[in-house]
N, C-alpha and C positions, 0 to 999 in steps of 0.2 A: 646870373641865376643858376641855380643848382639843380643839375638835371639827373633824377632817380634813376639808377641801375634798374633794365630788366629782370623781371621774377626768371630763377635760372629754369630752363628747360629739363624735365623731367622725363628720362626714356626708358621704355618699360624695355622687360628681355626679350632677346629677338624669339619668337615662335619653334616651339621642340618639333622637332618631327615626328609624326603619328606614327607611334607602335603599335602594334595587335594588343587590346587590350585582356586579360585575365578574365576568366570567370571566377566568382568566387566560389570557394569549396561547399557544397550543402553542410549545413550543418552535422557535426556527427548524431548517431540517433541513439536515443537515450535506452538504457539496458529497461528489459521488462521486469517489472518486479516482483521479486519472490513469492512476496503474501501480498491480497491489494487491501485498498484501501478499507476499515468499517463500513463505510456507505456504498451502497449500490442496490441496484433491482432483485428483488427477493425472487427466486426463479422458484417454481413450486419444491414443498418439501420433498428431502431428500428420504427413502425409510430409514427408520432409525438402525445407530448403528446397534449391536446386540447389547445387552445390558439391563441393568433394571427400569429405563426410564423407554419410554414407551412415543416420547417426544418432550420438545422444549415447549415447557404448560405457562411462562410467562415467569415472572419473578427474575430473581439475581441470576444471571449463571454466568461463566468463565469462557469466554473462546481461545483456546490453546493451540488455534495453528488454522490457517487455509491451505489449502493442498488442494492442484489441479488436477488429483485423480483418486477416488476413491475409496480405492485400496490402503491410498497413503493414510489418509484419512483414518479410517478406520484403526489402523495400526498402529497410530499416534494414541486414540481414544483410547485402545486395549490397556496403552503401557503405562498411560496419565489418571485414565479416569476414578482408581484409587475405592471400588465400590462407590461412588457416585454416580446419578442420571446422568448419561449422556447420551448425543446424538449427532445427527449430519445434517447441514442445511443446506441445499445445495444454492447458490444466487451467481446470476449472471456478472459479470464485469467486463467492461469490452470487449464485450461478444465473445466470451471464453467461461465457462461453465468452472466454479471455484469450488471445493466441498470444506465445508467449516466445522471443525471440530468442538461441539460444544457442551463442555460440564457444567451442569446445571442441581436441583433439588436441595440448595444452601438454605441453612434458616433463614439466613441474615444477609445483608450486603457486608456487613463488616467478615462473617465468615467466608463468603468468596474473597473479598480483600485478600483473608488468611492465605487461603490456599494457591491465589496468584501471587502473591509473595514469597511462599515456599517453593512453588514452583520455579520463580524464576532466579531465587538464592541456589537451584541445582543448576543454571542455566537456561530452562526452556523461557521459552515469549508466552504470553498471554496478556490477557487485558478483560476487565470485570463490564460484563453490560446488564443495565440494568433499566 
């Protein structure tokens, strides 16, 4: 009679010896960004900045920049706003107070269109809200 070969022995590697093990690095932390997001908590209005518009009354109008101070703000308005309404809004965003630069009193949304197109064919950002 024919007697089967044992299933061959299997041996696992002999056991590493315990190193100190690594902490992993925290993640790096991501840059704050320049302009934030569209959405956020509407902190009370900011007064308008000077100009013909007296505040943003609803309708089409243009936001040409967020700026976390003021002053920036304003001096963006001066150079952009073109004889156009515009204003300051100011809204909270992670607990940092933003001022939003905003040209507004367009007939039409297609005319804001216009003029954030123009705008940003010199280079500046903007974005039509309506």
């Amino acid at each position: 009679p024919a007697v089967a070969a044992p299933p061959p022995k299997v041996s696992s590697p002999p056991p590493k010896a315990s190193s100190p093990q690594r902490k992993a690095s925290p993640a790096p932390r991501k840059p704050t960004p320049v302009a934030p997001p569209p959405v956020a908590t509407a902190a009370p209005a900011a007064a308008p900045a000077s100009g013909p518009a007296a505040g943003h009354t609803g309708g089409t109008s243009v936001q040409v920049g967020s700026y976390p101070d003021r002053a920036a703000a304003t001096a963006a308005l001066a150079k952009l706003a073109g004889g156009q309404a515009h204003t300051l809004e100011a809204a909270t965003v992670s607990g940092r107070t933003w001022y939003r630069a905003v040209v507004s009193g367009f007939a039409s949304g297609e005319a804001a269109g216009r003029y954030c197109e123009a705008l940003k064919a010199k280079g500046g950002v903007c974005f039509v809200r309506r």
